[in-house]
N, C-alpha and C positions, 0 to 999 in steps of 0.2 A: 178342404171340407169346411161348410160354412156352418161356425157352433151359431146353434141360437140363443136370442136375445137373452132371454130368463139366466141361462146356463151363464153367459159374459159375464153379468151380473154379478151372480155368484160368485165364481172365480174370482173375481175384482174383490168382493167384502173378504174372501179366503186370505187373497194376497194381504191386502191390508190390513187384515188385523191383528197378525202378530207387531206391526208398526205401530199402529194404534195403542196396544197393551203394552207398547216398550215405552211408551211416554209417559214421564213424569208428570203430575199434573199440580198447579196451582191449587189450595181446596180452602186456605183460608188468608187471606190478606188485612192489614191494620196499616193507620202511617202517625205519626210525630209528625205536625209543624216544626219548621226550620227553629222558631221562637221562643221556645219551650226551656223556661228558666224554674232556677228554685234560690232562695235567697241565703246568700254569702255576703264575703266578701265582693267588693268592683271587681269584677275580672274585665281582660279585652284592654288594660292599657299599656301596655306594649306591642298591643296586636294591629296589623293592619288591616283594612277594611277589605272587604268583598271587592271584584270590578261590577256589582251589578246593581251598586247604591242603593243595597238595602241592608237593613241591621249593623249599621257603622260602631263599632266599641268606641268607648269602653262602655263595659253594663252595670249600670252603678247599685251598688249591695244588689248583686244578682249575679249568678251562677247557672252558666248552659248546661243543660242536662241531657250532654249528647255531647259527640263522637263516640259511642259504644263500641268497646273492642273486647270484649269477650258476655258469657252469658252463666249462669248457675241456674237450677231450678229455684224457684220461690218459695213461699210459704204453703203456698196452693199450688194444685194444677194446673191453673189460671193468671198464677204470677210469674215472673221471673228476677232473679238477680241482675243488672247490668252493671257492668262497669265502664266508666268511662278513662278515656288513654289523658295525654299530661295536657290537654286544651287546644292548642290553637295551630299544633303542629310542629312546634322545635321549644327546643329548652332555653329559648331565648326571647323569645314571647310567650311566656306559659307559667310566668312567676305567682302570677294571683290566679292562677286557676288550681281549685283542691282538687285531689284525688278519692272520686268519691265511688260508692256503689247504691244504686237503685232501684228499689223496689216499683216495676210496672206492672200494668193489669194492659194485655190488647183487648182491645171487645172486636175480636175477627170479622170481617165479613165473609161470611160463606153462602153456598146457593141455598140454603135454610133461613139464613138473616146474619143478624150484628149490623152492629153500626161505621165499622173499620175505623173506631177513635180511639184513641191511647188513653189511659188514665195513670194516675201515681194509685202509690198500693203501699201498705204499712208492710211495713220489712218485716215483721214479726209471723203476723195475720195472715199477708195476703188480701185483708179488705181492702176497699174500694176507698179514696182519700181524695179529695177535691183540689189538691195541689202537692205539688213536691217540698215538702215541710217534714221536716224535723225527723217526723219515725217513718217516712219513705226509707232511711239513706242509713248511710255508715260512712264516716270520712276518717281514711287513713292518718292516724298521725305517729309521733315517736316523743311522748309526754315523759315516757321514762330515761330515755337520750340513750335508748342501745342501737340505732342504726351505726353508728359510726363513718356517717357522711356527711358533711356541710350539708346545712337545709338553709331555704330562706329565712325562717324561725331563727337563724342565729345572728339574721343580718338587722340593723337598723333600715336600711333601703332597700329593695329588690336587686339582688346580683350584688350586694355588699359594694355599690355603687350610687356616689352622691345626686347624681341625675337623673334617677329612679325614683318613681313616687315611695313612699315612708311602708313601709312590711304593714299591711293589715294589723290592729289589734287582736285579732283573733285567729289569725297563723300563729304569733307572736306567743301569744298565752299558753294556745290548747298545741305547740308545734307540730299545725297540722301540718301534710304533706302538702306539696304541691306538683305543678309539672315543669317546674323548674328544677326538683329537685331528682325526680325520678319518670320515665317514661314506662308506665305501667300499659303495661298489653296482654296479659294473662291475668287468670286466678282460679287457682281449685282450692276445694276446702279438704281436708286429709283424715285420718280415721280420728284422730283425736282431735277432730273441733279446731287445729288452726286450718287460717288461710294462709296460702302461698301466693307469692304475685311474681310473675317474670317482667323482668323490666329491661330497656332496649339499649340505657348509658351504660349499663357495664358492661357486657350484660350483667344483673345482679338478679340472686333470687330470697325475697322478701317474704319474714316470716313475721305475722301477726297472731296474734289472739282470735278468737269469735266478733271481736267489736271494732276489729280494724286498727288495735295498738301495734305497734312494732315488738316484738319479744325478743330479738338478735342479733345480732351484725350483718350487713348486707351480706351474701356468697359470693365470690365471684366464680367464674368458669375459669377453670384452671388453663393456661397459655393464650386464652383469648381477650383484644382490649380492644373495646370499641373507643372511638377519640373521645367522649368522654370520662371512662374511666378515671377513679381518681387516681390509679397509679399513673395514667398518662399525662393527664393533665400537670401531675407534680415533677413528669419527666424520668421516671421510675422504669418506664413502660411505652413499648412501641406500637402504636393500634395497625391490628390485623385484622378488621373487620370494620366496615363501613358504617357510617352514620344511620342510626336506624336501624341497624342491623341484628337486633338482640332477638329478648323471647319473645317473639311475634305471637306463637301459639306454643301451647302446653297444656298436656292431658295430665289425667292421674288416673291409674286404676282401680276396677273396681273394690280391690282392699282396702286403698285409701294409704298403699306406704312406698309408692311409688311414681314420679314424677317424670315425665316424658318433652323435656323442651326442646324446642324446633328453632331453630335461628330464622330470622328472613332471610340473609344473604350469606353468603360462599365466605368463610374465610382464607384469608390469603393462604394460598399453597394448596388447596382443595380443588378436587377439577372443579371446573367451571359449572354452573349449573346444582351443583349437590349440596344441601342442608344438611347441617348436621343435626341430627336427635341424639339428645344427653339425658341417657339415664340417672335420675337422684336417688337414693335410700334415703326415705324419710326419718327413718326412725335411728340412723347412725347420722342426718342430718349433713350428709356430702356425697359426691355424686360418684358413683359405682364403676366408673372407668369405660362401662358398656356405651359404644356409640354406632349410630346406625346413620345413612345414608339414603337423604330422599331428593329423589332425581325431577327437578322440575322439567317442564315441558320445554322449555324454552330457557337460556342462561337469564334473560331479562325478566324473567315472569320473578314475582315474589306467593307470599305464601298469607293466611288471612289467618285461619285458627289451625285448633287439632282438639281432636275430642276424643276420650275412649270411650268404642265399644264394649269389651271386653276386657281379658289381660296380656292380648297381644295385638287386637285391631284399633285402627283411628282412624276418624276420619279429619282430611284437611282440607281446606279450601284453597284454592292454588289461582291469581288473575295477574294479570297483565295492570298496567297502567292507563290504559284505554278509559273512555267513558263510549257514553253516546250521541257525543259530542264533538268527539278525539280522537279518533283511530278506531280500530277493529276492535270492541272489547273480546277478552277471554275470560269465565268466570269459569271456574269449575270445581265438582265437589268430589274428592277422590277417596276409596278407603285401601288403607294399606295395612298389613302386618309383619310384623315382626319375628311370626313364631318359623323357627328354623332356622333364622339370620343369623351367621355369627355376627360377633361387633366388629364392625370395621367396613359392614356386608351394607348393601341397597336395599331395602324395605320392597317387597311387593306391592305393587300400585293399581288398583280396577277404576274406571272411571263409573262413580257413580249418579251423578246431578250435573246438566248443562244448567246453568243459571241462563243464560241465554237463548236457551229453547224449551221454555215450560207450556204445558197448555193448559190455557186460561177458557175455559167451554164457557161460564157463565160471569166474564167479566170482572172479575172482581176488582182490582182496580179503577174499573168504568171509566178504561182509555178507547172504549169501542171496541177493542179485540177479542179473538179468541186466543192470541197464543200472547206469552209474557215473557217480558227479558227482562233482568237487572244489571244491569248497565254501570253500577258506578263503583268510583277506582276502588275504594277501600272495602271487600265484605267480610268479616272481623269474627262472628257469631254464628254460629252451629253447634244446637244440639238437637240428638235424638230423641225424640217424642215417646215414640212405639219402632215397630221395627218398618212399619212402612210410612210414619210420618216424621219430616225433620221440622226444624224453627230456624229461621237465618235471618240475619237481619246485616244493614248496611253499618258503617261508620260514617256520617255525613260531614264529618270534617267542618265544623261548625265555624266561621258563618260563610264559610267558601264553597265551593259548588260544581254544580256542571255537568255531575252525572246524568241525567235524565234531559236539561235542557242546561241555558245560558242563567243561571238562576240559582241562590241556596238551597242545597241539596235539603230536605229531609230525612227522616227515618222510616225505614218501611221495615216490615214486620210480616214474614211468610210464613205460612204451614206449607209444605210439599210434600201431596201424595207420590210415593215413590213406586213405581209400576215395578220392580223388582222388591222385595222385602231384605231389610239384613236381617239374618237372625243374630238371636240371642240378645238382643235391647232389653234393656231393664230402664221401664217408665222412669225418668226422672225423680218425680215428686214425690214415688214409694219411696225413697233412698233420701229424699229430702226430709220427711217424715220423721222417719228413724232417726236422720241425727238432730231435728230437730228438738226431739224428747230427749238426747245426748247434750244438748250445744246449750249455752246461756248465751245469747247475745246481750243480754239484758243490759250489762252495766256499761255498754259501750254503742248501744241504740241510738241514732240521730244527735252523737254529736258532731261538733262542726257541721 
């Protein structure tokens, strides 16, 4: 029987449209210059240069405001917290780079406008700030000496090494942190106003104040030692976890007395392929013995963030080492739960967000396309907006590259409308609010 024309039609938009309606889509885009400094100490002199002869180190009294590996809401709606990881990629080039967090404003572009340019934003406020200076930021230090780890601060030269340029005066003084001393990849703030930072050498989990002081003694995870640990390093301790391998990602839930850290990699004797999530109790201040099991796609795939929805979901980012450059990238955005798991069990996993198949109807990027991929190795930053819009943003790995093309990667900065909604999201910024009327940052505002 021959259907007619009109009626093919039809059927055709039928078929398509639940395709159509399953698609994520693109709805606000921003980017960061590769360039993009705030004034320190020299960083970049241990570091070596890019293969694509630009931005060569070192940056003298100057400070890259980029690899961003995790996210907070800001002051506003408008802002965000970023933190950036230990510089330049190992703890052996990373001695003069602080550990800092960022106050940014995107001005998105969306099919309505914006400009899609990054601005710095007063860590307070939220307003709008013409450079990355002083009340942008918050730089971790330990002024009252409770870490109880070697920092560069204790060294006369970097690495406590005659061949090393001379320790900044001003790590020195204010012992600030650096990424020689600690590989920061996480941070949530808790019901009572501190922050927590997962770090990737011990792993260790780092308790500061509202201003970024140190208030404790590093924690370590109990039978796990990554080769830098300081039990290993003193020969105390045998590492069972690969370099890099620490808190990659770490939520906290909605109470605020609860801590959820994700490893990147498999420790020795775990099957192949499985992360482990380490429940903490904040408020007894050690980790609850509860551990859960997240099964990546691949043994080779690692993991980006973890965020809570709730008091039993998260979502994690989960990619390959690929760019789009270099292999097949995988980027993907998963939420899992825990509720029902016993410990020891595998997390439930939905695949939420193809970072690699979003669509782009009005350009936003203005690569010519309708549809958009993100492409590059490290994406660090996710959080939920609303329940159908997220924020993800890359790690650029600064001043190295390659994701997108042969060239220093930038920052880019997504809203994704999500053709599926999660429930139960709670805006950000209301929650930022309230502890902000709680929290004093005040006496610990843009130093370092």
């Amino acid at each position: 029987m021959r259907i007619p024309k009109p009626l093919v039609v039809a059927l055709a938009a039928a078929i398509s449209a639940p395709a159509m309606a399953a698609t994520n889509t693109l709805v606000g885009w921003a980017m960061m210059p590769a360039d993009t400094f705030s004034d320190g100490p020299t960083s970049g002199q241990m570091a070596n240069a890019n293969p694509y002869g630009t931005f060569a180190p070192p940056y003298e009294n100057r400070q890259p405001v980029q690899g961003f590996s995790a996210v907070l809401p800001g002051a506003d709606e408008n802002s965000f917290i970023f933190m950036t990881d230990n510089g330049f990629g190992g703890q052996t080039n990373s001695a003069d780079t602080l550990l800092r967090l960022y106050s940014v404003r995107p001005d998105f572009r969306t099919a309505s406008g914006g400009s899609g340019k990054v601005s710095a934003s007063d860590y307070l406020s939220g307003a709008p700030l013409a450079r990355f200076t002083h009340p942008s930021r918050l730089t971790l230090n330990d002024i009252n000496q409770k870490l109880e780890l070697p920092i560069q601060a204790d060294y006369r030269f970097y690495y406590n090494d005659g061949s090393k340029p001379r320790v900044d005066s001003a790590i020195d003084f204010g012992r600030l942190l650096t990424g020689g001393d600690l590989d920061v990849e996480s941070v949530r703030r808790d019901k009572n106003c501190a922050m927590w930072f997962g770090d990737e050498f011990g792993p260790y989990l780092v308790k500061t104040d509202a201003s970024g002081t140190v208030t404790r003694s590093a924690i370590s995870l109990p039978g796990v030692y990554a080769p830098q640990h300081a039990d290993v390093v003193a020969g105390r301790a045998t590492a069972n976890l690969g370099g890099s391998g620490g808190f990659e990602g770490m939520a906290i839930n909605p109470r605020g007395d609860r801590l959820y850290a994700l490893l990147e990699k498999s420790v020795n004797g775990d099957p192949a392929g499985t992360l482990r999530i380490n429940e903490f109790d904040i408020d007894q201040e050690r980790y609850s013995g509860k551990v859960f099991f997240y099964r990546l796609q691949a043994p080779e795939h690692a993991i980006g963030d973890m965020t809570a929805i709730d008091e039993t979901r998260f979502l994690v980012i989960e990619r390959n080492g690929a760019t789009a450059t270099n292999g097949t990238p995988f980027k993907k955005i998963y939420l899992i739960d825990i509720r029902g798991v016993a410990s020891g069990g595998a997390v439930h996993k939905t695949e939420v967000v193809d970072l690699m198949q979003l669509a782009d109807p009005d350009d936003l990027n203005g690569d010519g396309q309708r549809s958009f991929t993100f492409p590059y190795v490290t994406i660090e930053s996710v959080l939920p907006l609303d329940a159908r819009t997220l924020l993800v943003t890359n790690d650029n790995n600064f001043p190295y590259g390659g994701g997108r093309g042969l060239n220093a990667d930038v920052t880019e900065f997504l809203k994704i409308r999500l053709a599926k909604p999660i429930p139960g999201v709670r805006p950000p910024h209301l929650q930022q609010a309230r502890d902000a009327r709680r929290c004093d940052v005040t006496a610990g505002a843009g130093q370092g």
